[in-house]
C-alpha positions, 0 to 999 in steps of 0.5 A, a space after each residue: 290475903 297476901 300472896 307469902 306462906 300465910 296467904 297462900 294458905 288464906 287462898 287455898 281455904 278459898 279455893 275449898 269453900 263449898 259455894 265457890 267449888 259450886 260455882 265453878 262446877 256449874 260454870 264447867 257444866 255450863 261450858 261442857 253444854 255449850 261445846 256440844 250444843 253450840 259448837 265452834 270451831 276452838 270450843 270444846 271440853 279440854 280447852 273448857 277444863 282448862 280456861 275454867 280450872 285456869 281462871 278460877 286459880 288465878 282471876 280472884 287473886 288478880 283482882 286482889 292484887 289490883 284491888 289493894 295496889 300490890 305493886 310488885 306482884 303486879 306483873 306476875 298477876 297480869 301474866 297469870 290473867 294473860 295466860 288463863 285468858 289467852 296463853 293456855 288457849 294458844 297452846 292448847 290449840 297449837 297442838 290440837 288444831 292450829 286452825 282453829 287459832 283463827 277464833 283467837 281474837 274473838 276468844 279473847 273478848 268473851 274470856 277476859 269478860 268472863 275472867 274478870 266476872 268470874 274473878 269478882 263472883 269469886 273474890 269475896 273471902 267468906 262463906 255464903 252465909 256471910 256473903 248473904 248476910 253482908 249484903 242483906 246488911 248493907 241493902 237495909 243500910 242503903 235503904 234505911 231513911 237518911 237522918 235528914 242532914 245535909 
């Protein structure tokens, strides 16, 4: 996957596979939760929309350019990090609540761990019947007995 007109559209049937789409409901779900019932001063449910929605667009394709060393879309791809982890933060509480900007080092910590889990969660291009079967494949190859060389 590319980042050209044919892999843009390669990502944008990514983006629509039903398992991710899942994946990323649950995950606004759980943060939607969190902010009502573990408030914090920069949590709530625009700034979870958005990190969510910014992360899921923009995590996997970092990990794709790292992954296979595409040099060139590098500095675009580490802004894109960047901005879902920290600059969309940053501006959303530039105009809601500047106080709560007091939060931001600590945010930036749990997002980036976040962001680079979710980016490999999200990463396999595949359905879940071919990310089960991949994986049931290779744990039986893992597992299966060595042949006794070396």
């Amino acid at each position: 996957m590319s980042f050209g007109v044919s892999g843009a559209i390669r990502w944008s049937v990514e983006y629509r596979r039903p398992w991710k789409l899942f994946t990323l409901v649950l995950g606004i779900a759980l943060l939607l939760a969190g902010s009502v019932y573990m408030p914090a001063p920069d949590w709530d449910v625009g700034v979870s929309f958005i990190m969510a929605i910014l992360t899921y667009l923009s995590a996997p394709w970092l990990l794709h350019v790292l992954w296979r060393r595409q040099w060139r879309l590098w500095p675009l791809a580490l802004l894109a990090a960047w901005f879902s982890i920290d600059g969309a933060y940053w501006m959303y509480w530039s105009l809601v609540d500047p106080e709560a900007l007091i939060m931001r080092s600590a945010n930036a910590y749990a997002s980036t761990f976040l962001y680079l889990l979710m980016g490999m969660v999200w990463l396999y291009p595949g359905s879940l019947r071919q990310l089960w079967g991949e994986t049931r494949g290779a744990v039986r190859e893992a597992l299966r007995p060595g042949d006794g060389k070396g």
